[in-house]
C-alpha positions as CSV (number, residue, x, y, z in Angstrom):
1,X,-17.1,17.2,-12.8
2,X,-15.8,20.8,-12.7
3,X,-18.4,23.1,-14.2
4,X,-17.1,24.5,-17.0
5,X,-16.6,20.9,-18.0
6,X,-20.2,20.7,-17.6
7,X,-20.9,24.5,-19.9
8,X,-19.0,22.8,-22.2
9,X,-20.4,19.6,-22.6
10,X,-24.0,21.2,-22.4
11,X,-22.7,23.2,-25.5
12,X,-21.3,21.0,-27.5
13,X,-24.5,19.2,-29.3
14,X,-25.7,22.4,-30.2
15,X,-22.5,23.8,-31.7
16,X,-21.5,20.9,-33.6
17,X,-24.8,21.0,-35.4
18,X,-23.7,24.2,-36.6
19,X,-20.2,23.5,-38.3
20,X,-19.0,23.3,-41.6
21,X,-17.9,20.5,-43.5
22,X,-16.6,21.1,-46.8
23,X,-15.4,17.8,-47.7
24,X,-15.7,16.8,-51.6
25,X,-15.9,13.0,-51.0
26,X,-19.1,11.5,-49.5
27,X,-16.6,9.6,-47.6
28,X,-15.3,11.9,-45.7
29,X,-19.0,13.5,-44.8
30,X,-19.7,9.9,-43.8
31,X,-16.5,10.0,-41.3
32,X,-17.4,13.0,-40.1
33,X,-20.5,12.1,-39.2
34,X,-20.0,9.0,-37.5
35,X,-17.1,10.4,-35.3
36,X,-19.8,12.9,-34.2
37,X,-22.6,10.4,-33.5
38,X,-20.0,8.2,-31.6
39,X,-18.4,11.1,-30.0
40,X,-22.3,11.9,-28.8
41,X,-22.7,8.4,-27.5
42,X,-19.2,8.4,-25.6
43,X,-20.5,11.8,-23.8
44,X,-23.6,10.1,-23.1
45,X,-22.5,7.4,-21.1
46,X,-19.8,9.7,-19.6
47,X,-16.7,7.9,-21.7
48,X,-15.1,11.5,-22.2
49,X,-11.4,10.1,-23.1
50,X,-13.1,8.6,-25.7
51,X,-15.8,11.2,-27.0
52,X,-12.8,13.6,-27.0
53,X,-10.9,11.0,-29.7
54,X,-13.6,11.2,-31.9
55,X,-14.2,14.8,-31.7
56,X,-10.5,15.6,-32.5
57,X,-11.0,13.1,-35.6
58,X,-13.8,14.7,-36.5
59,X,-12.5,18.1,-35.9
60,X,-9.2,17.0,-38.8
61,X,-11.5,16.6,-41.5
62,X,-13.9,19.3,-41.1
63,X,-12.7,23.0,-42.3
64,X,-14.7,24.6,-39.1
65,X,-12.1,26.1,-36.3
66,X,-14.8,26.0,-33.4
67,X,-14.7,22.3,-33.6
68,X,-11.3,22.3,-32.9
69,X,-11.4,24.9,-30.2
70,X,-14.3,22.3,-28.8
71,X,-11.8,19.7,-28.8
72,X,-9.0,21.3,-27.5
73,X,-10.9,23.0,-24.5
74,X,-12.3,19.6,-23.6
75,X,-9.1,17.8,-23.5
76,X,-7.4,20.9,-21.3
77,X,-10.2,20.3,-18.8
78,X,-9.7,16.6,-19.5
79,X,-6.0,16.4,-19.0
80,X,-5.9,14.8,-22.6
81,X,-2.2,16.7,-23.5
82,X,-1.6,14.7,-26.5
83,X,-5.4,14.7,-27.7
84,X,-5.3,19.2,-27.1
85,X,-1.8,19.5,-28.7
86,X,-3.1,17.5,-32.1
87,X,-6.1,20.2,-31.6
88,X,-4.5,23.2,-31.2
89,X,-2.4,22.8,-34.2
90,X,-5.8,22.1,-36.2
91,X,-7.4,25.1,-34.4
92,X,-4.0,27.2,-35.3
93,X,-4.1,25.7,-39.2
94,X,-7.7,27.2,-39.4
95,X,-7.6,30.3,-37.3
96,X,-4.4,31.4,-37.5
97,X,-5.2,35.0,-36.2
98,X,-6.5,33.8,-33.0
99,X,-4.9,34.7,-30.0
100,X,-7.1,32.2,-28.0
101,X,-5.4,28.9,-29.0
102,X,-1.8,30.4,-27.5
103,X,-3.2,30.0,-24.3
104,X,-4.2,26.6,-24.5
105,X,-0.8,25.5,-26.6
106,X,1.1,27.1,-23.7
107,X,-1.2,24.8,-21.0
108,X,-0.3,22.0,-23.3
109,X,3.4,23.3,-23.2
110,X,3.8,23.1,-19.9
111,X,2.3,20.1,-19.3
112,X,5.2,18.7,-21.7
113,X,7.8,20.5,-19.3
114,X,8.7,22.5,-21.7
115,X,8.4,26.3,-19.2
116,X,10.1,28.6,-22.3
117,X,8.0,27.6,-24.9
118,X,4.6,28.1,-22.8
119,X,5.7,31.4,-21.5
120,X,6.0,32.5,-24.9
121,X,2.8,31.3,-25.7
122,X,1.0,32.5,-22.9
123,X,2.9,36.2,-23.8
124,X,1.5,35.9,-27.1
125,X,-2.1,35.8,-25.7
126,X,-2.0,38.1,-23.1
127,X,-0.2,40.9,-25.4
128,X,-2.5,39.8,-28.6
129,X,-5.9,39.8,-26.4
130,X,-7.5,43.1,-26.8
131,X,-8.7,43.2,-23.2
132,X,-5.1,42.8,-21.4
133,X,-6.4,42.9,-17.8
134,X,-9.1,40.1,-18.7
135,X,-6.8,38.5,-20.8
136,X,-4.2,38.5,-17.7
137,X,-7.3,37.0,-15.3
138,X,-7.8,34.2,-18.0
139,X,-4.0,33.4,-17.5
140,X,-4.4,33.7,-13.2
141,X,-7.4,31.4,-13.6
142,X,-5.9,28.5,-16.1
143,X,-2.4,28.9,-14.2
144,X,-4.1,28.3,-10.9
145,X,-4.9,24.8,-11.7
146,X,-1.8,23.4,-13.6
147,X,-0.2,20.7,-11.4
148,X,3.3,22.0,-12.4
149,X,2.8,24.5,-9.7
150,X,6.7,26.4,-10.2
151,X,6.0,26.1,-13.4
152,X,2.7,28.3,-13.5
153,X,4.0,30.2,-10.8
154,X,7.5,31.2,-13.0
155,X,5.3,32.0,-15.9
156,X,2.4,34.0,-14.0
157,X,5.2,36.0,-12.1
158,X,7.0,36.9,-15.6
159,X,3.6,38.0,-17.0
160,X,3.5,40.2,-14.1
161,X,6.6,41.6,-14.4
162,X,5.9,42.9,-18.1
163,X,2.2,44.3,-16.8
164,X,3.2,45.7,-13.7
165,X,0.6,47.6,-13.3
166,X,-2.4,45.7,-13.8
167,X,-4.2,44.8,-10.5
168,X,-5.3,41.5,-11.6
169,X,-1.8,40.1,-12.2
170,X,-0.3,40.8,-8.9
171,X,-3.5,39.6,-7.3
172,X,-3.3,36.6,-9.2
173,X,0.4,35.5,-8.1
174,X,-0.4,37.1,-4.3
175,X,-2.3,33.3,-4.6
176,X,-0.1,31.2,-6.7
177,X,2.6,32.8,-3.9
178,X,0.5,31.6,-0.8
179,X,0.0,28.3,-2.4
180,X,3.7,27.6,-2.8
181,X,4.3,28.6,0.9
182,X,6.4,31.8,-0.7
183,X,4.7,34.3,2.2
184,X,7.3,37.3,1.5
185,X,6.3,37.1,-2.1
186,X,3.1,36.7,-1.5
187,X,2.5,39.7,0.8
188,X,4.3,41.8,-1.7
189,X,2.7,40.9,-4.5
190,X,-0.8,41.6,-2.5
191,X,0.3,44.5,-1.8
192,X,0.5,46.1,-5.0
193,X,-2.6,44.8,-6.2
194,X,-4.1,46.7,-3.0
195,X,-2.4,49.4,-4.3
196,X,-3.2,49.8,-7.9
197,X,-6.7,49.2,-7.5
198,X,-7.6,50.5,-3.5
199,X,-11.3,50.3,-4.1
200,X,-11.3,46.6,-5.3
201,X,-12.7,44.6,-2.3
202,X,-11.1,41.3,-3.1
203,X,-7.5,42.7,-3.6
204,X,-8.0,44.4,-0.6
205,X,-9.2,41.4,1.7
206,X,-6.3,39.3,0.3
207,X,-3.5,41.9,1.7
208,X,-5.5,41.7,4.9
209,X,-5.3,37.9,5.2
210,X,-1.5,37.6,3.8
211,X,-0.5,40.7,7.0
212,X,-2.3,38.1,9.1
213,X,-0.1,35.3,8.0
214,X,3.1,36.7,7.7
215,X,2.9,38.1,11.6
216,X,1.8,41.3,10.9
217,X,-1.9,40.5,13.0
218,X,-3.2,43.9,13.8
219,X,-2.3,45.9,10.8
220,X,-4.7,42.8,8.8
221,X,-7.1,42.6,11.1
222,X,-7.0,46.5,11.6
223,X,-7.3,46.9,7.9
224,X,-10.4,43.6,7.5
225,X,-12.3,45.8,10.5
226,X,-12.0,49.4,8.5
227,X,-13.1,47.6,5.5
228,X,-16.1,45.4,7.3
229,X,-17.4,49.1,8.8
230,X,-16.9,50.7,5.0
231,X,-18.2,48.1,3.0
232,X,-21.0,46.2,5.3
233,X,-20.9,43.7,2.9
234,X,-21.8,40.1,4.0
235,X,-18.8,38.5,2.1
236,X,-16.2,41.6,4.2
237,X,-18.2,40.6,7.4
238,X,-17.2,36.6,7.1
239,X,-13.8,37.5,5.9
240,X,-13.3,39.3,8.6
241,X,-14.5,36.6,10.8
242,X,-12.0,34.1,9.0
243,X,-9.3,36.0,9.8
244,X,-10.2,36.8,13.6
245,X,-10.3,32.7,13.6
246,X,-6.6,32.8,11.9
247,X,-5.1,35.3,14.6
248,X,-6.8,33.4,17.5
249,X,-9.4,35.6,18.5
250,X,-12.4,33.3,18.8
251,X,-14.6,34.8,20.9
252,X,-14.4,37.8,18.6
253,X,-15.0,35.7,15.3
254,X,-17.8,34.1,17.3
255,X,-19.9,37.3,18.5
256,X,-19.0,38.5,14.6
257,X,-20.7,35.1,13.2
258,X,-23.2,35.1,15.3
259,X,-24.3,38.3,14.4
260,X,-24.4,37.4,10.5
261,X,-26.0,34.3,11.7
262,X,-29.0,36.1,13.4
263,X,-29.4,38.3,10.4
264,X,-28.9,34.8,7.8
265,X,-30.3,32.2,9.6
266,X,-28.5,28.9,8.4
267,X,-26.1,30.6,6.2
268,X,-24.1,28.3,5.1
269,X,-20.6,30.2,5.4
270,X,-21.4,31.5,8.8
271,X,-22.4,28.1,9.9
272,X,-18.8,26.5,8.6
273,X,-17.0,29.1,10.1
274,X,-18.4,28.3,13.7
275,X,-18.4,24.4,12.8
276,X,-14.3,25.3,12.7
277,X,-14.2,27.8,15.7
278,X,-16.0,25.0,18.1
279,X,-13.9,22.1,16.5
280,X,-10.7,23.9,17.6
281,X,-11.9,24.4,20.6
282,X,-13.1,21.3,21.3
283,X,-16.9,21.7,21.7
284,X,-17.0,18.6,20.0
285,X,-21.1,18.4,20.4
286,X,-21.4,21.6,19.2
287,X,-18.9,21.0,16.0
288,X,-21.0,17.8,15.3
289,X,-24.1,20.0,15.2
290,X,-22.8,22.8,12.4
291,X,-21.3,20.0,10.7
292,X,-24.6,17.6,10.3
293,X,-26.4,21.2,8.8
294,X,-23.4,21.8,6.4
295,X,-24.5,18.2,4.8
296,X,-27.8,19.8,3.3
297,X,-25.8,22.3,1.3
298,X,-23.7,20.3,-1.7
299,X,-20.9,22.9,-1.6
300,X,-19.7,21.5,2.1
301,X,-21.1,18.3,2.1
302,X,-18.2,15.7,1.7
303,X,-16.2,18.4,4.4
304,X,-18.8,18.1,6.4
305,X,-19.0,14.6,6.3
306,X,-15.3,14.0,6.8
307,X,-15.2,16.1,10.0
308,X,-18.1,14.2,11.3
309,X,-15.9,11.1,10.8
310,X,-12.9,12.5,12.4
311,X,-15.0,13.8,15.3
312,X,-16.3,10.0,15.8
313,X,-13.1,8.6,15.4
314,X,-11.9,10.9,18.3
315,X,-14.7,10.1,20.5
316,X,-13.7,6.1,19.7
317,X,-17.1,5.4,17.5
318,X,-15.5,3.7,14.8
319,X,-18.5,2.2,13.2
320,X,-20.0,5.9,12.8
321,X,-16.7,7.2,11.7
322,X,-16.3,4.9,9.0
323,X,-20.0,5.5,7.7
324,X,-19.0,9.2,8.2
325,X,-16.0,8.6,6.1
326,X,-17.7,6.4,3.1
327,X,-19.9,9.2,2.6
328,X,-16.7,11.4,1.0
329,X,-16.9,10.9,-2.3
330,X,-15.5,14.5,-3.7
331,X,-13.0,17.3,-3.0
332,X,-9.6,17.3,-1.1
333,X,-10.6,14.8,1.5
334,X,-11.7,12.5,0.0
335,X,-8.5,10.1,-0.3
336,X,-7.6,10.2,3.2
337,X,-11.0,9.6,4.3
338,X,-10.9,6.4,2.6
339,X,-7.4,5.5,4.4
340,X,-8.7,6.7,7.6
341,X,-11.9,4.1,7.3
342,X,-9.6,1.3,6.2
343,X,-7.2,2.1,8.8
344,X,-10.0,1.9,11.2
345,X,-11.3,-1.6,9.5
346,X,-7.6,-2.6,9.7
347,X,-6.1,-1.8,13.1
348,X,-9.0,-1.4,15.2
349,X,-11.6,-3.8,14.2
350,X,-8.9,-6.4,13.0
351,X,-10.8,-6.5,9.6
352,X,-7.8,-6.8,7.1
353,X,-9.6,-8.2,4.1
354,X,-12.3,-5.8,5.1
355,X,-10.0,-2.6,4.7
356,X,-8.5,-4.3,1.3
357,X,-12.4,-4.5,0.4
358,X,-13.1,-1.0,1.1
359,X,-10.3,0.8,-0.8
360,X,-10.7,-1.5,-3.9
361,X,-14.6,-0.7,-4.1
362,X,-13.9,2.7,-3.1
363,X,-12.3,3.1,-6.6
364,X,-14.2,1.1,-8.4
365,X,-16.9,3.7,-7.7
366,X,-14.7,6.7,-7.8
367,X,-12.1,5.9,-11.4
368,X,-10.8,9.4,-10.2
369,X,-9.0,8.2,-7.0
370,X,-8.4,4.6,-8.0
371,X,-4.8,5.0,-8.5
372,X,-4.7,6.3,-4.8
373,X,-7.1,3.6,-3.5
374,X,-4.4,1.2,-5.2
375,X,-1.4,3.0,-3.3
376,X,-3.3,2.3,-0.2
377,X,-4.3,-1.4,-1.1
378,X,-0.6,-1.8,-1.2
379,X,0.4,0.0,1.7
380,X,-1.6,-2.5,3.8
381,X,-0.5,-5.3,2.2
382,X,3.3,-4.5,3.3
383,X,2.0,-4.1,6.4
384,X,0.5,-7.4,6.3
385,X,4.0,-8.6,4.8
386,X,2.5,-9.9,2.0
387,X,4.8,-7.6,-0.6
388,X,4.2,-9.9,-3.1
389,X,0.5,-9.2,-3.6
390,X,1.3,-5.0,-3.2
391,X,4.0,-6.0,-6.0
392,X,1.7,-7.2,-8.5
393,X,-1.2,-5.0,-7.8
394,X,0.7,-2.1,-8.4
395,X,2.3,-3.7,-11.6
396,X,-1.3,-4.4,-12.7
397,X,-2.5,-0.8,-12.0
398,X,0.6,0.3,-14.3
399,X,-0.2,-2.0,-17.0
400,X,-3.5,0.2,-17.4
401,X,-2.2,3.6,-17.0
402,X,2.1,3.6,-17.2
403,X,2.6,7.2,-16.6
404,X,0.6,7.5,-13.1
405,X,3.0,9.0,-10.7
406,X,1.4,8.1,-7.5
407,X,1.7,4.8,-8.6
408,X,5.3,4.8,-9.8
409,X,6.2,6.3,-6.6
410,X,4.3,3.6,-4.7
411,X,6.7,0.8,-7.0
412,X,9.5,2.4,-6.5
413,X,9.2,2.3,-2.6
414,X,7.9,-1.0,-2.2
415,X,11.5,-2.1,-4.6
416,X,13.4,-0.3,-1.9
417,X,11.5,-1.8,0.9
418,X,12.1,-5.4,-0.9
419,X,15.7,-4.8,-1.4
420,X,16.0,-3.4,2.2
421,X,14.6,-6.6,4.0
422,X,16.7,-8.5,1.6
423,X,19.7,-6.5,3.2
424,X,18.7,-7.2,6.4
425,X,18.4,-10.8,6.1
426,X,22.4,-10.6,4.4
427,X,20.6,-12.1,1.1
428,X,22.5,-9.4,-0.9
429,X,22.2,-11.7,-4.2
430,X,18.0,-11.0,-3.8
431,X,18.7,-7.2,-2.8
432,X,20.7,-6.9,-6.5
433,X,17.9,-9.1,-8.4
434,X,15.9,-6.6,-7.0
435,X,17.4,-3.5,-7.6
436,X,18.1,-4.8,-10.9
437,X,14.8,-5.3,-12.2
438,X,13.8,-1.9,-10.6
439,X,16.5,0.2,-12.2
440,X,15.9,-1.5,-15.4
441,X,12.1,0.4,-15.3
442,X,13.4,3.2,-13.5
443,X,16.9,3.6,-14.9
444,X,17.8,7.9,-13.4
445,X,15.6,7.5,-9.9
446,X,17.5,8.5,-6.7
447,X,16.1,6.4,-4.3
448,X,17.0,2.9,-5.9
449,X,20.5,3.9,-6.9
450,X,20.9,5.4,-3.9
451,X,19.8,1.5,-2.4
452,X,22.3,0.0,-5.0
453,X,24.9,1.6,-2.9
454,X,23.8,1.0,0.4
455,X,24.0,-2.8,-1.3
456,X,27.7,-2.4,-2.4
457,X,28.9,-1.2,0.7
458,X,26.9,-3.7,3.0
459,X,28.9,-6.7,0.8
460,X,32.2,-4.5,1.5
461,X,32.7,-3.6,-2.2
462,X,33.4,-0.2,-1.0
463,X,34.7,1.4,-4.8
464,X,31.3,0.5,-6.8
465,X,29.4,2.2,-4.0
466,X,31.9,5.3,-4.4
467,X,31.3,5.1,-8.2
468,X,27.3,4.8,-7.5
469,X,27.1,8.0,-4.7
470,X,29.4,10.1,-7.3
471,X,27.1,9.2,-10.1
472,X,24.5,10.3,-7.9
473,X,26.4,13.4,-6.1
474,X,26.9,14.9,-10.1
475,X,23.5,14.4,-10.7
476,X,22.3,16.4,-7.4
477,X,25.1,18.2,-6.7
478,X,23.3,20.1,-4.0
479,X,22.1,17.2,-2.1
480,X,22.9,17.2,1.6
481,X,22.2,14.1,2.4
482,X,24.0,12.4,-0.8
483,X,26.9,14.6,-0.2
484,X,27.2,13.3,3.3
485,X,27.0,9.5,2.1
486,X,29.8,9.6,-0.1
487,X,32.0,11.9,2.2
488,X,31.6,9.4,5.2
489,X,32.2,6.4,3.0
490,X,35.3,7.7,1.7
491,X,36.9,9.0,4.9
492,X,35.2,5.8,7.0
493,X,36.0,2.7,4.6
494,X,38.8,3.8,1.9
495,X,40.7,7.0,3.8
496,X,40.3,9.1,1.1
497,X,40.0,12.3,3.7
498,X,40.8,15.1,1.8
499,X,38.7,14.1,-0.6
500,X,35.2,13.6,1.9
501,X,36.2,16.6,3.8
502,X,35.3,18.5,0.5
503,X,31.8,16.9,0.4
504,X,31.3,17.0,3.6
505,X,31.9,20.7,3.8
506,X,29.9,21.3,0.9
507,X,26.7,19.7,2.9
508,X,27.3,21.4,6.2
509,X,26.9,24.6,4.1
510,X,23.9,23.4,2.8
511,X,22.5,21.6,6.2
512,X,24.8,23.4,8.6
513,X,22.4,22.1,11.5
514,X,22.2,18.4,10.8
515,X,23.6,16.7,13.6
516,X,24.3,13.7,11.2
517,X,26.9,15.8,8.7
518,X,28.0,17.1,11.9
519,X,28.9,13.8,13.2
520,X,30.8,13.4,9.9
521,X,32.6,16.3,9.5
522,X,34.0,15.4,13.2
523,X,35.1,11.8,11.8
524,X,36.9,13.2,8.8
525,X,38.7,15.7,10.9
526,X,39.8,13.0,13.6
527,X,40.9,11.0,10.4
528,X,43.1,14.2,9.9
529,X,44.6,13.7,13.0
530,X,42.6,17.5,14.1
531,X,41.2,16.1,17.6
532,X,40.1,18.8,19.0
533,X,38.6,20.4,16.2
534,X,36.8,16.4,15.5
535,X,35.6,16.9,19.6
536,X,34.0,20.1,19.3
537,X,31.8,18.8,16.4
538,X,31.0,15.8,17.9
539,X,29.7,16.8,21.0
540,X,27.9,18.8,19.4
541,X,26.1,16.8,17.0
542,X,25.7,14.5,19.6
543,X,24.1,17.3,22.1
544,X,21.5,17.2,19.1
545,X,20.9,13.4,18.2
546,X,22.4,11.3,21.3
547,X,22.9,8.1,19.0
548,X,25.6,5.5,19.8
549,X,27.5,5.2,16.8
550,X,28.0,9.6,17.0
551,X,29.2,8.2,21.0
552,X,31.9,6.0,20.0
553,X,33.3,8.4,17.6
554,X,33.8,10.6,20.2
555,X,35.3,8.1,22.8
556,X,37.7,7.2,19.9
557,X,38.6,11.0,19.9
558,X,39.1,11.3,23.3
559,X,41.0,8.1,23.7
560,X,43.5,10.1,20.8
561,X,44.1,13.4,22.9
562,X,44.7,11.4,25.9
563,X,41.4,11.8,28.0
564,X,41.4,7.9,28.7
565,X,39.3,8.1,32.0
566,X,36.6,10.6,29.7
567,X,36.8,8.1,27.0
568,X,36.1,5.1,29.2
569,X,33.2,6.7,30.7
570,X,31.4,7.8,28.1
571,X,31.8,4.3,26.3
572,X,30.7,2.9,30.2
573,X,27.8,4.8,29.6
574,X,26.8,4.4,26.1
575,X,27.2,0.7,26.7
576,X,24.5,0.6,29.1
577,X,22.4,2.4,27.5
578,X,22.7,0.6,23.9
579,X,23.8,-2.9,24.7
580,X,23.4,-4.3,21.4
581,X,25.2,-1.3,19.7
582,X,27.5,-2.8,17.0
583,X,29.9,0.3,16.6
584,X,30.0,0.4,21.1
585,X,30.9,-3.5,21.3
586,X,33.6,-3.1,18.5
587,X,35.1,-0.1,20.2
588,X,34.8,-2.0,23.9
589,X,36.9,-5.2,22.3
590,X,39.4,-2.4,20.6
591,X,40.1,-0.6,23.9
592,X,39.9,-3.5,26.4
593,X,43.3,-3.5,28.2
């Protein structure tokens, strides 16, 4: 639990003892009380969804707004959207002069998708706060941990851009920037924040780090050095190390850690900075010996323990890997430590049933990850071909919680991989039921219309898969590899050339070094009878991706200018190489004298 879930929930008994009910009917009082005392009983026993209910029922019939601002900071840390809307509007109805509720009804906005209306309301609370650099920090700090990460990042950035010159702001989206792999934004918004505010340590350190990453080494390590021998602080010193580990310089880092290290014995930072420096370099023995003292401190303990259990793994100890590995309970690797010990269970010890096991108790202990450890459930069961099973434990984990997306994903592949064996086997009747009942749940997604056409054209009904990739192609009009579908089927299967040439060249502008739209916009242009234009993108798309089917376009090419002897040999060739190609025998029977 995050801790200011935990400040909050440690407050909450002794501010609700405090509000004001001013409720005429000894009914209501009566409500109100026992949604409290339940709500009390639910946070007791750690049922927080629930607790949360009856605080926002108990917060619509008392006349006190800190109830409601209770609620509605409990379900933003709870991800309870529709529980924090209902309380904001109560917290609004009561405080109406409070700027703090806009920022919580422009988290709730955004969660809804709805970008305009939270930027408005995070606009409100930044230009009503009295403090407008703390109120901007708030706005960095809740932004920072939205999962619509564009999102926060659009409305951080247009915060920015009407405080300009507030230090915290541009600091602020130098992260949001880094996080979204936006480096030239990122350095630029660093940058300024170095800039307004040069004696600001922090702001400073992160323009070091983002020269390092975009390429410009020595000016960020020149600049983390002046500021180490200024400052002398311990946090400059192991910043300063980091960074000589993220240019390459490790013997550098490691005279610079070892140095902290023999004025702070054991520190912990130190010691996780030279667990990483001997892990990259493969001192394996001693990375297993900074990792096993990171597991006193609880900051680094599940990291340490999953690098303990990649460092077994490496050195073939399964058994201690996947103890290594259970141990993760918390923090970012915790899910694919659980895959990894399955995996292990499943592939090396030949313990199927046992790697099922694992995952499925895994989340029994852990409700946070349990959608994952479902996910992964399934993913071996497809492996195991038993699809069925993966089918209906997904469909049960939906039952419980429809909107999860990890686990709607995992449905939507596992239809496409049914549909695709069904394909495969010619048993296009099953492939439709499939797709049928899929697109029935999932009506607008990609992939399974996408595998509707694939259907049509495999059957030969060549128009309906037209219909289908247009559909699609207006939908994601910028989509390369949807563009090059419907191009190649048109100019391949129903000589509509003019036509696919359009597409085509619309997704080699987009992907204009995909050796697959290469290969296409080389067929449309033999179609069109301009050989030697066709030959030059051929060969070259098949110079990137030698694949047979891009080889007998090209033979056909060369057989049309003439070049029989070329022709022959390539498909000579080709042949040998890919005996069983389809699109290489047809060609062979077409050009046999």
């Amino acid at each position: 639990m995050s801790s200011p879930m935990k400040h909050l929930l440690m407050l909450s008994a002794a501010f609700l003892g405090a509000c004001v009910v001013t409720m005429p009917e000894s009914s209501r009082r009566v409500d109100f009380d026992s949604h409290l005392l339940l709500a009390e009983i639910a946070r007791e026993r750690q049922e927080f969804s629930t607790a949360v209910e009856h605080y926002l029922a108990a917060s619509l019939i008392a006349e006190d707004p800190g109830l409601a601002e209770l609620t509605t900071e409990l379900a933003q840390q709870l991800g309870l959207d529709e529980i924090g809307a209902q309380a904001t509007e109560r917290w609004l109805e009561l405080r109406p002069d409070n700027t703090r509720v806009r920022l919580y009804i422009g988290v709730f906005k955004l969660r809804s998708a709805d970008r305009e209306g939270a930027l408005k309301e995070f606009e409100a609370f930044v230009d009503g706060a009295s403090n407008t650099n703390a109120a901007l920090a708030r706005s960095v700090e809740v932004l920072a941990n939205e999962t619509d990460e564009r999102g926060a990042t659009d409305i951080l950035a247009a915060l920015v851009g009407s405080h300009p010159d507030i230090a915290e702001g541009h600091y602020g989206l130098a992260r949001l920037f880094m996080r979204d792999n936006d480096l030239t934004s990122a350095l630029t918004s660093a940058e300024r924040a170095a800039m307004l505010s040069p004696e600001w340590e922090e702001a400073q350190l992160l323009y070091a780090r983002n020269l390092v990453i975009s390429g410009r080494t020595e000016e960020g390590l020149a600049l983390a050095a002046r500021l180490a021998e200024q400052e002398d602080t311990l946090e400059v010193r192991l910043e300063y190390a980091e960074l000589l580990l993220s240019a390459g310089q490790g013997s550098e880092a490691k005279t610079l850690l070892d140095e902290v290290l023999a004025e702070n014995p054991g520190l912990p930072e130190a010691v996780r900075a030279l667990a990483f420096l001997t892990l990259t370099e493969n001192q394996l023995e001693e990375a297993k010996g900074h990792f096993n003292d990171l597991r006193a401190d609880a900051r680094y303990r599940n990291e340490a323990f999953y690098y303990l259990g990649r460092i077994a793994e490496t050195e073939e100890q399964q058994l201690q890997a996947m103890r290594s590995y259970s141990r993760v309970t918390e923090g970012n690797n915790a899910v694919e430590a659980q895959l990894r010990a399955a995996r292990l269970l499943y592939a090396n010890l030949d313990d199927q049933e046992g790697a099922l096991q694992h995952l499925r108790e895994f989340g029994i202990a852990n409700p946070r990850y349990n959608s994952e450890m479902l996910v992964g459930q399934g993913e071996i069961l497809v492996q195991l071909d038993r699809k069925d099973e993966a089918m209906q434990l997904l469909s049960a984990g939906l039952e419980k919680d429809p909107d999860d997306g990890g686990l709607r994903a995992a449905q939507i592949q596992l239809y496409v991989i049914q549909a695709q064996d069904a394909i495969s086997a010619a048993e296009y009747r099953t492939a439709e039921r499939i797709l049928s009942r899929a697109l029935n749940t999932y009506p607008d997604d990609t992939s399974l219309r996408y595998a509707q056409a694939l259907i049509y054209q495999e059957q030969g009904r060549f128009r309906r898969a037209a219909i289908t990739l247009e559909s699609l192609v207006n939908d994601h009009p910028d989509d390369a590899g949807l563009l090059n579908a419907l191009g190649y089927l048109l100019t391949d299967e129903m000589d509509r050339h003019e036509e696919a040439r359009g597409y085509l060249e619309k997704a080699l502008a987009t992907e204009p070094n995909n050796p697959a739209i290469i290969d296409s916009m080389g067929w449309v242009l033999f179609k069109l009878g301009h050989y030697e234009e066709a030959l030059a993108h051929l060969e070259r798309a098949f110079e990137m991706f030698p694949d047979p089917e891009v080889a007998a376009h090209i033979v056909d090419v060369q057989w049309a200018l003439g070049n029989v002897d070329q022709a022959q040999e390539l498909l000579r060739e080709s042949l040998g190489e890919h005996p069983n190609s389809p699109h290489l025998q047809e060609l062979d029977q077409r050009l046999a004298p």
